[in-house]
PDB file as gemmi writes it, atoms N, CA and C in Angstrom:
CRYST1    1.000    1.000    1.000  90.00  90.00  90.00 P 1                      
ATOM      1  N   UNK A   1     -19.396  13.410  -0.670  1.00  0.00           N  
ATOM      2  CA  UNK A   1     -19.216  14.779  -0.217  1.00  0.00           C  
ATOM      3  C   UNK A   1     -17.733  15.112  -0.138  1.00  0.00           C  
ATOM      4  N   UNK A   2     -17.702  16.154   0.068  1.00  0.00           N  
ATOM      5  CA  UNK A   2     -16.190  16.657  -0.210  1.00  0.00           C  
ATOM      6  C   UNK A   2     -15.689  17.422   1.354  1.00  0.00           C  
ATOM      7  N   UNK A   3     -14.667  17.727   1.219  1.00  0.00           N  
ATOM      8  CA  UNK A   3     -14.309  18.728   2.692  1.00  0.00           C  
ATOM      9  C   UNK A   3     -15.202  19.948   2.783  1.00  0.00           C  
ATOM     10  N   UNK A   4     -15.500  20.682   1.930  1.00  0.00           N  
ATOM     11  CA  UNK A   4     -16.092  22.028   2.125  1.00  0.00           C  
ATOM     12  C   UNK A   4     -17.672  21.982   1.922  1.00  0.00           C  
ATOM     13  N   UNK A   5     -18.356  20.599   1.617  1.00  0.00           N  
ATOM     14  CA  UNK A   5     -19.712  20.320   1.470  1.00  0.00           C  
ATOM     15  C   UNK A   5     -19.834  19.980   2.699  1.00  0.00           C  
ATOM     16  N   UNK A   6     -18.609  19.067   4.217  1.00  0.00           N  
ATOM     17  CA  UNK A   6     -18.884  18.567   4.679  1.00  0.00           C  
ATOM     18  C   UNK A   6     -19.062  20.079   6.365  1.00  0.00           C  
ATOM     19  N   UNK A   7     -18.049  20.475   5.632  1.00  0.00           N  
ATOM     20  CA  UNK A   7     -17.912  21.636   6.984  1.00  0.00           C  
ATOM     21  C   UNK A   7     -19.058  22.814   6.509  1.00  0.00           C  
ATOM     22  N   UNK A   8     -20.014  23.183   5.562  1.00  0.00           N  
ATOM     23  CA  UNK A   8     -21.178  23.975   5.067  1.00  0.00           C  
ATOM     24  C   UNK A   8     -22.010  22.865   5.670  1.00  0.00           C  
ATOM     25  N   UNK A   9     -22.370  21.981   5.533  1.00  0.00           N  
ATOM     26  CA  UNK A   9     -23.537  21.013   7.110  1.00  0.00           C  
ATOM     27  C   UNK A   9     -23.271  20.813   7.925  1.00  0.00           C  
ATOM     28  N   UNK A  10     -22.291  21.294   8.329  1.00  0.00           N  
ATOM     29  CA  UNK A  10     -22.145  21.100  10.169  1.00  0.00           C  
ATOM     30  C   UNK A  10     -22.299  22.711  10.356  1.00  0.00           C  
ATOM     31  N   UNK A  11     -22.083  23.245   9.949  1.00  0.00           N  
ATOM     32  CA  UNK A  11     -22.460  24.875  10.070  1.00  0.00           C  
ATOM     33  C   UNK A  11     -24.199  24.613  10.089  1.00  0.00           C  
ATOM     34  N   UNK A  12     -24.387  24.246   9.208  1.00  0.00           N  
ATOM     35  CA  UNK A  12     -25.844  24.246   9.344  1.00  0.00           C  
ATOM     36  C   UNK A  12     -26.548  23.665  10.410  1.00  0.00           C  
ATOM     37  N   UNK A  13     -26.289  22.308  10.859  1.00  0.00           N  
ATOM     38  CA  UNK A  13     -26.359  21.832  11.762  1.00  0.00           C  
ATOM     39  C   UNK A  13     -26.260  22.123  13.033  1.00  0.00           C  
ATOM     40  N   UNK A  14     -25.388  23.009  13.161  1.00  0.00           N  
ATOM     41  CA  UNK A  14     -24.971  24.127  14.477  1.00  0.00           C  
ATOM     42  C   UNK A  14     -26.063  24.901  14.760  1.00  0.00           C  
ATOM     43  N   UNK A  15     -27.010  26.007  13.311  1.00  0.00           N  
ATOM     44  CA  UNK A  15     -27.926  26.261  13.333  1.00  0.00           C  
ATOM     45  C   UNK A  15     -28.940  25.755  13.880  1.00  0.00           C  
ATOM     46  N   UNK A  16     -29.075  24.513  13.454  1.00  0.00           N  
ATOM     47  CA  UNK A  16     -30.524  23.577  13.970  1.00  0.00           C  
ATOM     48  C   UNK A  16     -30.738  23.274  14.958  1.00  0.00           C  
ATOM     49  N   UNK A  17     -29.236  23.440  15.602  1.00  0.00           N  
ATOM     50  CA  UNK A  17     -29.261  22.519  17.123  1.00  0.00           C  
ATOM     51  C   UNK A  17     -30.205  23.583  18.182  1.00  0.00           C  
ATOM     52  N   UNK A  18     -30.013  24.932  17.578  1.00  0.00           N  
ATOM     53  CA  UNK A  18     -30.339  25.794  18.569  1.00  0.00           C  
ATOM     54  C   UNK A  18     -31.943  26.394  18.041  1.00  0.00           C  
ATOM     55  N   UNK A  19     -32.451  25.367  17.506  1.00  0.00           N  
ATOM     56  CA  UNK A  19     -33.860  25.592  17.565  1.00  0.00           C  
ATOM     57  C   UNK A  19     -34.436  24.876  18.268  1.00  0.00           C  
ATOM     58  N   UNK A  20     -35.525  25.221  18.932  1.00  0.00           N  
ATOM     59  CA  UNK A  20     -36.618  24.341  19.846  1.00  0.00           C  
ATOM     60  C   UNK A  20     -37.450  23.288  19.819  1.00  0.00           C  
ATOM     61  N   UNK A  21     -37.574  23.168  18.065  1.00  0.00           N  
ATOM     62  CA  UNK A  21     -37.881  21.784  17.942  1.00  0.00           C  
ATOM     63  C   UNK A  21     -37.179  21.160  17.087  1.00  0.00           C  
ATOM     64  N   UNK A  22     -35.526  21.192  17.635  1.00  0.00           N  
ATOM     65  CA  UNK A  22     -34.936  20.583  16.806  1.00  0.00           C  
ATOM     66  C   UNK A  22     -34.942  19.022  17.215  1.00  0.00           C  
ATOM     67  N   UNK A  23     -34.657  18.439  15.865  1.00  0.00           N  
ATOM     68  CA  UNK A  23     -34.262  16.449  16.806  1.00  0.00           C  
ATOM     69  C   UNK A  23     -33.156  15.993  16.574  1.00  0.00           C  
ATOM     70  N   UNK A  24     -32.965  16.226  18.024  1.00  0.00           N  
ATOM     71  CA  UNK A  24     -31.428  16.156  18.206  1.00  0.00           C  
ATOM     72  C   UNK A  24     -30.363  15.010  18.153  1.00  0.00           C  
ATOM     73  N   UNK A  25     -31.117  13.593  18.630  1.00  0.00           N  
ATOM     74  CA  UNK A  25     -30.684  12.782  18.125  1.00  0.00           C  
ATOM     75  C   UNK A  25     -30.017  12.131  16.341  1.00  0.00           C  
ATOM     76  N   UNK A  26     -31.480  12.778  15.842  1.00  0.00           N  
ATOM     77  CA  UNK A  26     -31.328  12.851  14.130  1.00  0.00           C  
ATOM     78  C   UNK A  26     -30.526  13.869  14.089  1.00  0.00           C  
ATOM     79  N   UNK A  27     -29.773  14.578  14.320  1.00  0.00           N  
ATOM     80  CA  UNK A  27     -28.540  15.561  14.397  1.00  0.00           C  
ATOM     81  C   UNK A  27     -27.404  14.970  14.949  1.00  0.00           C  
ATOM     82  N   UNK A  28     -27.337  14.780  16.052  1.00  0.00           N  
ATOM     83  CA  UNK A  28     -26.474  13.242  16.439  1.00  0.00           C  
ATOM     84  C   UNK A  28     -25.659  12.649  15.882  1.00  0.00           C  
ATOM     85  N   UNK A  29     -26.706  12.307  15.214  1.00  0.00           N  
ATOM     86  CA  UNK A  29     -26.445  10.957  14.124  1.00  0.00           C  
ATOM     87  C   UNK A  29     -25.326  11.532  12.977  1.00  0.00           C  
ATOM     88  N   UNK A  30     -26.386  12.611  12.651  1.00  0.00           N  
ATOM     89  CA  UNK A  30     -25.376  13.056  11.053  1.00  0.00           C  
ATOM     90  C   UNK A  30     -24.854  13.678  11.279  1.00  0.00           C  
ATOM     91  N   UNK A  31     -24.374  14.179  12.629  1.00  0.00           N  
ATOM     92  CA  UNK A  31     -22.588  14.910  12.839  1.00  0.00           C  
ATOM     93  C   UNK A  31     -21.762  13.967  12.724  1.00  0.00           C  
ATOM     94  N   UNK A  32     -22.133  12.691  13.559  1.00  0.00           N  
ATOM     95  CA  UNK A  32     -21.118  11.501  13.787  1.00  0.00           C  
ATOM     96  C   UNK A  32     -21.233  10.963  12.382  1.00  0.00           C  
ATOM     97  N   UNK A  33     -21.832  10.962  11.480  1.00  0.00           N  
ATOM     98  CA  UNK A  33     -21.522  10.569   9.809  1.00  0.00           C  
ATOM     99  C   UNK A  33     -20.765  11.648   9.273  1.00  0.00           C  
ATOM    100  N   UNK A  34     -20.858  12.800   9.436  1.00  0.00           N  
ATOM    101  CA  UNK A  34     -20.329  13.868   8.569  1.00  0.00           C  
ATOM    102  C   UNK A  34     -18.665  13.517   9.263  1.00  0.00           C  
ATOM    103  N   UNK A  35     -18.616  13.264  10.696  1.00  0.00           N  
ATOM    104  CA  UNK A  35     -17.291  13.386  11.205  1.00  0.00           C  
ATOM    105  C   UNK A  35     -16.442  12.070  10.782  1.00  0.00           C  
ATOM    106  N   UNK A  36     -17.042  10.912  10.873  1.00  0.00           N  
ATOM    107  CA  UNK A  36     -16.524   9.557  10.199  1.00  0.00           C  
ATOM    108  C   UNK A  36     -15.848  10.303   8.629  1.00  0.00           C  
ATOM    109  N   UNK A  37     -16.807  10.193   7.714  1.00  0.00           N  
ATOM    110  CA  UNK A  37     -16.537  10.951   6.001  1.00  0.00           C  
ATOM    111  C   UNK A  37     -15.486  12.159   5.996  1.00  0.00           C  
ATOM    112  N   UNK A  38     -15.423  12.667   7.080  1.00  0.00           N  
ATOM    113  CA  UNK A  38     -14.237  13.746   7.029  1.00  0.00           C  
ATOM    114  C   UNK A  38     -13.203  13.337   7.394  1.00  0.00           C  
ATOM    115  N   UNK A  39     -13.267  12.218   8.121  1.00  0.00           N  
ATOM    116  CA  UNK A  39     -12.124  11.612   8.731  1.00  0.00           C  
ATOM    117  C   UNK A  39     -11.067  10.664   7.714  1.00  0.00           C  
ATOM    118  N   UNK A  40     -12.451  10.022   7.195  1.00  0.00           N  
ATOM    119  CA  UNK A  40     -11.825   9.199   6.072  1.00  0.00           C  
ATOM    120  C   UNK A  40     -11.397  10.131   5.000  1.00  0.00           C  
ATOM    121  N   UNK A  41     -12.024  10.692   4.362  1.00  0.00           N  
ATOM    122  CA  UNK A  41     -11.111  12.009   3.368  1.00  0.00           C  
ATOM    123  C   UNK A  41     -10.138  12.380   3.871  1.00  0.00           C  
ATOM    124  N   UNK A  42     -10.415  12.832   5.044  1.00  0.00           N  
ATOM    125  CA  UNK A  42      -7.879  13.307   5.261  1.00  0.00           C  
ATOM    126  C   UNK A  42      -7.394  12.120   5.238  1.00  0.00           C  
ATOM    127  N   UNK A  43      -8.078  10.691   5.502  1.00  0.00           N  
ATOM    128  CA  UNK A  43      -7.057   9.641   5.989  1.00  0.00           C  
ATOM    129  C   UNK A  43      -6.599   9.496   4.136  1.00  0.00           C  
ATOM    130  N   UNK A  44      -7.635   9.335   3.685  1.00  0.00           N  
ATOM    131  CA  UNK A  44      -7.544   9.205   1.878  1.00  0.00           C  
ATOM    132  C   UNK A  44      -6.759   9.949   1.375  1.00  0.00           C  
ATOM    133  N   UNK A  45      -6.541  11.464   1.422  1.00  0.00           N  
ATOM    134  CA  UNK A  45      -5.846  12.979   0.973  1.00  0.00           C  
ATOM    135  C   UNK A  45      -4.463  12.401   1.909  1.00  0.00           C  
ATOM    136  N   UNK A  46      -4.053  12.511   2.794  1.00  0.00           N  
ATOM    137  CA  UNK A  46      -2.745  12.207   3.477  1.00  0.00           C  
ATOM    138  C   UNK A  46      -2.204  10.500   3.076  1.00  0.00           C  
ATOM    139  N   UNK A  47      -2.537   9.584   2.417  1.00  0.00           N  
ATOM    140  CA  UNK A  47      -2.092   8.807   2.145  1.00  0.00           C  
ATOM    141  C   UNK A  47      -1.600   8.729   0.400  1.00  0.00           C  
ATOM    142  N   UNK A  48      -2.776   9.664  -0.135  1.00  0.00           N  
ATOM    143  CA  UNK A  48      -2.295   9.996  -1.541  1.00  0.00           C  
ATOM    144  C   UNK A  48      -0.957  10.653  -1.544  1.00  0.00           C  
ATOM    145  N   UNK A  49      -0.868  11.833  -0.489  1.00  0.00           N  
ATOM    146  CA  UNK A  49       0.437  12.842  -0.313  1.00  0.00           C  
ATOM    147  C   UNK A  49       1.381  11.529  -0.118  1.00  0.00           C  
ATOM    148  N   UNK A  50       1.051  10.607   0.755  1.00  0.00           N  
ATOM    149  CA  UNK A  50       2.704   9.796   1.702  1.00  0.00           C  
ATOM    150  C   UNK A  50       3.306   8.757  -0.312  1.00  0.00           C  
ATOM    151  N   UNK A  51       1.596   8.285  -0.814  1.00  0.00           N  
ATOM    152  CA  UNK A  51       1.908   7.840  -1.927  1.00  0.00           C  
ATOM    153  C   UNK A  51       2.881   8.675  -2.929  1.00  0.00           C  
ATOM    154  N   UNK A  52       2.200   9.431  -2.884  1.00  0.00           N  
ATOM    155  CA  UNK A  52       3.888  10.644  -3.900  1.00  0.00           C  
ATOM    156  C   UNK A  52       4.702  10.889  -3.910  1.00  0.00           C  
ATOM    157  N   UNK A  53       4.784  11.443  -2.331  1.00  0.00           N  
ATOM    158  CA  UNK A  53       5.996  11.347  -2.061  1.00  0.00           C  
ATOM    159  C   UNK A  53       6.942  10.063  -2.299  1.00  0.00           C  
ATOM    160  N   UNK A  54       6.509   8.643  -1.832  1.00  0.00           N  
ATOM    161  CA  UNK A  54       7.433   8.032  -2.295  1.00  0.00           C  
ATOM    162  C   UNK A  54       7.862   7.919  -3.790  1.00  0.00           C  
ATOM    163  N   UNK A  55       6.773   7.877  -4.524  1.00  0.00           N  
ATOM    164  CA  UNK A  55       6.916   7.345  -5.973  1.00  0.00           C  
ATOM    165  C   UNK A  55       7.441   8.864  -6.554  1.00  0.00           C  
ATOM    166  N   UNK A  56       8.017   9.751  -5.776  1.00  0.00           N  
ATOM    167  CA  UNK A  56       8.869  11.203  -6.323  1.00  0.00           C  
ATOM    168  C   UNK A  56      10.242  10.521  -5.757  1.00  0.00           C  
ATOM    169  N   UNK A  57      10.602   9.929  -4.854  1.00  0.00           N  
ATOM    170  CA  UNK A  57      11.813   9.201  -4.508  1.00  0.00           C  
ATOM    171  C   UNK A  57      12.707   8.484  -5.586  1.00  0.00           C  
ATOM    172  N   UNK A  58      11.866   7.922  -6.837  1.00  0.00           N  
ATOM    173  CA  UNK A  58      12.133   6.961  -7.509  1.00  0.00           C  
ATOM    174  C   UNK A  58      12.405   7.295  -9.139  1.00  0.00           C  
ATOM    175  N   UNK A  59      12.695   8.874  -8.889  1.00  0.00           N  
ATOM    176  CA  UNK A  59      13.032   9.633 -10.179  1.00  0.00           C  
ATOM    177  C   UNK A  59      11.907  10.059 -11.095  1.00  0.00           C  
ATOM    178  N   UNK A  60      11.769   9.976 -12.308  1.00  0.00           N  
ATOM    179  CA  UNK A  60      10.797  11.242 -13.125  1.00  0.00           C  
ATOM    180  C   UNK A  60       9.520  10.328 -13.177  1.00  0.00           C  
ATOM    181  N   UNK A  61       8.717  10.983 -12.979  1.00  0.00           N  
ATOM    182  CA  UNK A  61       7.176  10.545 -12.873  1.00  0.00           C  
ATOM    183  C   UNK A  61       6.674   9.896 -14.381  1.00  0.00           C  
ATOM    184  N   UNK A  62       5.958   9.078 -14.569  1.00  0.00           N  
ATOM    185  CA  UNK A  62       5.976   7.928 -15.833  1.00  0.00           C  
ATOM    186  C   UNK A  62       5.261   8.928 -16.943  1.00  0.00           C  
ATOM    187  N   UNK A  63       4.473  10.498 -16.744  1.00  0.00           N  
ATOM    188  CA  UNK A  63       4.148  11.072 -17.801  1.00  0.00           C  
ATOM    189  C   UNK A  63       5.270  11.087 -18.634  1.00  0.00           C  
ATOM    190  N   UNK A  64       6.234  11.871 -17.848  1.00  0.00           N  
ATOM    191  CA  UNK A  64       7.527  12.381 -18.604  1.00  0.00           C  
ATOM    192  C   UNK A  64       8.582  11.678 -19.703  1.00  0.00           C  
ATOM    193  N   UNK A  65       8.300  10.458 -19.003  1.00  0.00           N  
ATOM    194  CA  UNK A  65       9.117   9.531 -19.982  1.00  0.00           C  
ATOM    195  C   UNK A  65       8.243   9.159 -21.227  1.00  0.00           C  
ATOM    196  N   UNK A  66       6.636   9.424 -21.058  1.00  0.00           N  
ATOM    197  CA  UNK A  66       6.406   8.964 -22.009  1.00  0.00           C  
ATOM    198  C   UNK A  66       5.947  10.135 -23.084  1.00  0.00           C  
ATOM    199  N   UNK A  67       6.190  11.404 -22.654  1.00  0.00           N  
ATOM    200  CA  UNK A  67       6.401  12.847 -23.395  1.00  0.00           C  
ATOM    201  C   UNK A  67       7.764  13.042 -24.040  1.00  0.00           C  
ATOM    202  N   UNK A  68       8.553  12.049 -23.400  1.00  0.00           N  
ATOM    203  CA  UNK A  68      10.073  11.979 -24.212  1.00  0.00           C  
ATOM    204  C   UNK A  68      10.309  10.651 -25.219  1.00  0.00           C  
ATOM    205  N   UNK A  69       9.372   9.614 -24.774  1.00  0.00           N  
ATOM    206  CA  UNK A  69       8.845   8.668 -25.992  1.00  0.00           C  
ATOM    207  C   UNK A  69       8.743   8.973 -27.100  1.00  0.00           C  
ATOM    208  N   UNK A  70       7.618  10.009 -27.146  1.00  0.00           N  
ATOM    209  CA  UNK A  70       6.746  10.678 -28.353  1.00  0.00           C  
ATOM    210  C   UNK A  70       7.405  11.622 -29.076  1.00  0.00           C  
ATOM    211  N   UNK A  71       8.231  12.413 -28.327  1.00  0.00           N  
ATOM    212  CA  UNK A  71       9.403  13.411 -28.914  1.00  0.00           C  
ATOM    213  C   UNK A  71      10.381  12.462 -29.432  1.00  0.00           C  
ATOM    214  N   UNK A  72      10.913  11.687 -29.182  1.00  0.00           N  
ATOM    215  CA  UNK A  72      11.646  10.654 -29.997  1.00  0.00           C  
ATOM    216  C   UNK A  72      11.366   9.740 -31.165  1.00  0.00           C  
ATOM    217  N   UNK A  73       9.647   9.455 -31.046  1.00  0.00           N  
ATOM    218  CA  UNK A  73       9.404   8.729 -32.450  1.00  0.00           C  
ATOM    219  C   UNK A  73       8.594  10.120 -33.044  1.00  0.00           C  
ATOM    220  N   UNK A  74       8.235  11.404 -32.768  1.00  0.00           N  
ATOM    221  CA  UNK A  74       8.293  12.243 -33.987  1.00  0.00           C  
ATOM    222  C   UNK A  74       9.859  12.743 -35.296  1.00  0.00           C  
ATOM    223  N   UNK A  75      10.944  12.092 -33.889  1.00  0.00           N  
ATOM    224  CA  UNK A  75      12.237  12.516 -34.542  1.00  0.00           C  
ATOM    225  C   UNK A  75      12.510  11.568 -35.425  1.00  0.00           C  
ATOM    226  N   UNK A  76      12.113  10.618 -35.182  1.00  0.00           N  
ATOM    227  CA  UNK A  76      12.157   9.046 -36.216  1.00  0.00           C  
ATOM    228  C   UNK A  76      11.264   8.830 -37.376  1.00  0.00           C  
ATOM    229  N   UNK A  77      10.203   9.730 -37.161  1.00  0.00           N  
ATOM    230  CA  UNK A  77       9.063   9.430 -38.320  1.00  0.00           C  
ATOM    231  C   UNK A  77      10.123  10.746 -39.313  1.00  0.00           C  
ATOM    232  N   UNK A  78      10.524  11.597 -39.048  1.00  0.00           N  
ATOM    233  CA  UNK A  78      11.162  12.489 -39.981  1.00  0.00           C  
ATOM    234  C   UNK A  78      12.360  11.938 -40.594  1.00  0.00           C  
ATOM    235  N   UNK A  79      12.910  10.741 -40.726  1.00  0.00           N  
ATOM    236  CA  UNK A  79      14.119  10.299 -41.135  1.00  0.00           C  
ATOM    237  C   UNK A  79      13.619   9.502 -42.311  1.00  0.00           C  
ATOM    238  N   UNK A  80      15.070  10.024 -43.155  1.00  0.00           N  
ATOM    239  CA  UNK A  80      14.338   9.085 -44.560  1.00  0.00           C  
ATOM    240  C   UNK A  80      14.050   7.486 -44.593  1.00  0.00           C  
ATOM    241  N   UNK A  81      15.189   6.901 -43.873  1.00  0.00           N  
ATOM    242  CA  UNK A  81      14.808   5.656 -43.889  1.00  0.00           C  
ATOM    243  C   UNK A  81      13.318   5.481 -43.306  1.00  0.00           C  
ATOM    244  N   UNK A  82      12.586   5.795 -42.002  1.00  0.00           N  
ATOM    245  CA  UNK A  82      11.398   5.762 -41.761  1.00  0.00           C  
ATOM    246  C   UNK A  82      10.072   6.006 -43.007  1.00  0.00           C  
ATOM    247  N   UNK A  83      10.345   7.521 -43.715  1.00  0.00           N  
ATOM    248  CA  UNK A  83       9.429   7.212 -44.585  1.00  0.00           C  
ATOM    249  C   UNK A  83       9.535   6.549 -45.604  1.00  0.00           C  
ATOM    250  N   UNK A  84      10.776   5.847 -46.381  1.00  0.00           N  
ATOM    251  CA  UNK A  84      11.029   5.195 -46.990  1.00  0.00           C  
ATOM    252  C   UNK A  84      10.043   3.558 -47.172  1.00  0.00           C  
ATOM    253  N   UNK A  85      10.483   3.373 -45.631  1.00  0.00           N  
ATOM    254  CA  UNK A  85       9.616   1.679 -44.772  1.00  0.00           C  
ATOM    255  C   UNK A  85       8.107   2.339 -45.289  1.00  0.00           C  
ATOM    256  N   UNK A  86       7.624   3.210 -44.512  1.00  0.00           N  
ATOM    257  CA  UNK A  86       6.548   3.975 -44.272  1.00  0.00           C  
ATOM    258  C   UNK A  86       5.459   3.410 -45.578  1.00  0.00           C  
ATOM    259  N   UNK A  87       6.580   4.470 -46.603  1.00  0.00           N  
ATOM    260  CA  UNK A  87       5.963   4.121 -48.460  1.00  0.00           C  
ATOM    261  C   UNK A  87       5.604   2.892 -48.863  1.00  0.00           C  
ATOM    262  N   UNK A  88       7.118   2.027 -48.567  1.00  0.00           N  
ATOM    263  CA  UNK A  88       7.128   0.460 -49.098  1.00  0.00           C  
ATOM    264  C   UNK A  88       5.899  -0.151 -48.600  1.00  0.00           C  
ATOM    265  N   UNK A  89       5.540  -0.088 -47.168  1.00  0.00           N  
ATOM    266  CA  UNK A  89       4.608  -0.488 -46.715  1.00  0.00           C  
ATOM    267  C   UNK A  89       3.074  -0.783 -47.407  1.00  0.00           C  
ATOM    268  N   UNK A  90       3.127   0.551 -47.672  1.00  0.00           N  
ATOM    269  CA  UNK A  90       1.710   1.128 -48.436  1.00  0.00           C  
ATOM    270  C   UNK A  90       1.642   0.725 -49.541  1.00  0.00           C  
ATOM    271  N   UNK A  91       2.880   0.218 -50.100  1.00  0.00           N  
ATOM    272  CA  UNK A  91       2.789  -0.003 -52.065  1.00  0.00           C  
ATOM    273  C   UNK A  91       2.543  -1.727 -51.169  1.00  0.00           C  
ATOM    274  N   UNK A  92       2.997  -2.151 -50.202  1.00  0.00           N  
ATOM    275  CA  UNK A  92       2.799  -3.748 -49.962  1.00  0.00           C  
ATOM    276  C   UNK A  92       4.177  -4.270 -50.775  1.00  0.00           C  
ATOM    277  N   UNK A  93       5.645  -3.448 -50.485  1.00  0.00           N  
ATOM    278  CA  UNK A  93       6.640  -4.571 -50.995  1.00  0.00           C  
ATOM    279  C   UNK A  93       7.352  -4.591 -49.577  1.00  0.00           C  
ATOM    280  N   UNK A  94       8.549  -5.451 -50.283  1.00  0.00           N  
ATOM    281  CA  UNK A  94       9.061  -5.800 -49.136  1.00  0.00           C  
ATOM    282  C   UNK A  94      10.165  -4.919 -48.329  1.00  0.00           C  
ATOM    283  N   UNK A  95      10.059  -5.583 -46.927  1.00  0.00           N  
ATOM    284  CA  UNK A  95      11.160  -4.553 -46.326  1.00  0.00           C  
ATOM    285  C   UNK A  95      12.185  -4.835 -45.963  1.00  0.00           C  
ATOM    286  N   UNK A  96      12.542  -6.037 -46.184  1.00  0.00           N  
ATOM    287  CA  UNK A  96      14.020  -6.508 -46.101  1.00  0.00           C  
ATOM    288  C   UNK A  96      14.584  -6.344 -47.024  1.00  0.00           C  
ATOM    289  N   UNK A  97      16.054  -6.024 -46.697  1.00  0.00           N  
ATOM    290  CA  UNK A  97      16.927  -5.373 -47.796  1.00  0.00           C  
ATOM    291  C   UNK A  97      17.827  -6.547 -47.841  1.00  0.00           C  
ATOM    292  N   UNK A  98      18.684  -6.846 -49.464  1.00  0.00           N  
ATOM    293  CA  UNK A  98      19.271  -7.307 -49.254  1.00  0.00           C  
ATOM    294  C   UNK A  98      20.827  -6.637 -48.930  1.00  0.00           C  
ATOM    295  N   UNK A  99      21.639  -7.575 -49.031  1.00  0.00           N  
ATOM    296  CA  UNK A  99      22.979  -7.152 -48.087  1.00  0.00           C  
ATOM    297  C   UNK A  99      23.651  -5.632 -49.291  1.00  0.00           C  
ATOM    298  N   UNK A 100      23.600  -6.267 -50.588  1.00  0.00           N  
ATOM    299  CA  UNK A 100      24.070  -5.121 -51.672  1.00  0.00           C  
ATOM    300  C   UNK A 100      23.406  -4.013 -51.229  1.00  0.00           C  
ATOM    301  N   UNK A 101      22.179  -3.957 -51.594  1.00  0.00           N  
ATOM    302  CA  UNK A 101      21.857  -2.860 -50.903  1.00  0.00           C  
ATOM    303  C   UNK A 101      22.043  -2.188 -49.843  1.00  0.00           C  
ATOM    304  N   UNK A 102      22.362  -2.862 -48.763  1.00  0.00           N  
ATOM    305  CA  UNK A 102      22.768  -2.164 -47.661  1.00  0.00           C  
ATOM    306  C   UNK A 102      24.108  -1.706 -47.682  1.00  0.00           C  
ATOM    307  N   UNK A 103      25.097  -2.164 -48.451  1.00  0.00           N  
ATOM    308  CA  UNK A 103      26.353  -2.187 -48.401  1.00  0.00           C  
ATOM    309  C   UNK A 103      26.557  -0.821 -49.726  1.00  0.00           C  
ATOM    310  N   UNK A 104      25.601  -0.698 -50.724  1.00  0.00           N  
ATOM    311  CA  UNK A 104      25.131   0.554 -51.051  1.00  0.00           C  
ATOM    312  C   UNK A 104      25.045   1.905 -50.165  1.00  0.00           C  
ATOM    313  N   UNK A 105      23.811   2.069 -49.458  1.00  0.00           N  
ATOM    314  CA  UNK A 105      23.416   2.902 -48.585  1.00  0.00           C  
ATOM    315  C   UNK A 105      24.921   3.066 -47.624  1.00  0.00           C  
ATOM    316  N   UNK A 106      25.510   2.609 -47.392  1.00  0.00           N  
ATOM    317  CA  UNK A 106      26.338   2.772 -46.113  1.00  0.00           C  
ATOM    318  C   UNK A 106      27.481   3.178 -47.345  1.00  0.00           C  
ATOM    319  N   UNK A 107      27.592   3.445 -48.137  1.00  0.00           N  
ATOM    320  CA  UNK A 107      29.210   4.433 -49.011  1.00  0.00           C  
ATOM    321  C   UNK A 107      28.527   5.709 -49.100  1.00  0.00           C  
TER     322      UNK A 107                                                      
END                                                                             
């Protein structure tokens, strides 16, 4: 149950109490359950809040870094050397270069 399922049966319950053949004990009962379950939900909801708050102490929340991950290897898949590897891959040659070659590419 949730907070607003739990406070719509005690409303109801309020109702019942004030009928004449209500049983009141079996009412009793499931206020003191509804009130335990409500209790534990804020204790649950206020410990999630104290949890955030700290882990907001400790700089950018772990989505973000990994939304700036992904923006960084879309910037990498667009570079020629990337699709270059990319190709070689797919034909199955190799990807080590030797040194001429590299000493090529870099004039």
């Amino acid at each position: 149950m949730n907070l607003t399922e739990i406070e719509k049966r005690m409303v109801e319950l309020r109702d019942e109490i004030s009928k004449e053949d209500a049983d009141l004990n079996a009412i009793e009962t499931e206020i003191n359950t509804l009130k335990e379950e409500k209790r534990a939900l804020i204790e649950s909801a206020e410990k999630r809040e104290k949890m955030l708050e700290e882990a907001k102490q400790f700089g950018k929340p772990l989505h973000t870094e990994k939304k700036e991950e992904r923006k960084n290897m879309e910037e990498m898949n667009k570079t020629p050397e990337y699709r270059s590897a990319w190709l070689k891959s797919l034909q199955g040659k190799d990807l080590r270069c030797s040194v001429g070659a590299l000493a090529d590419q870099t004039l």
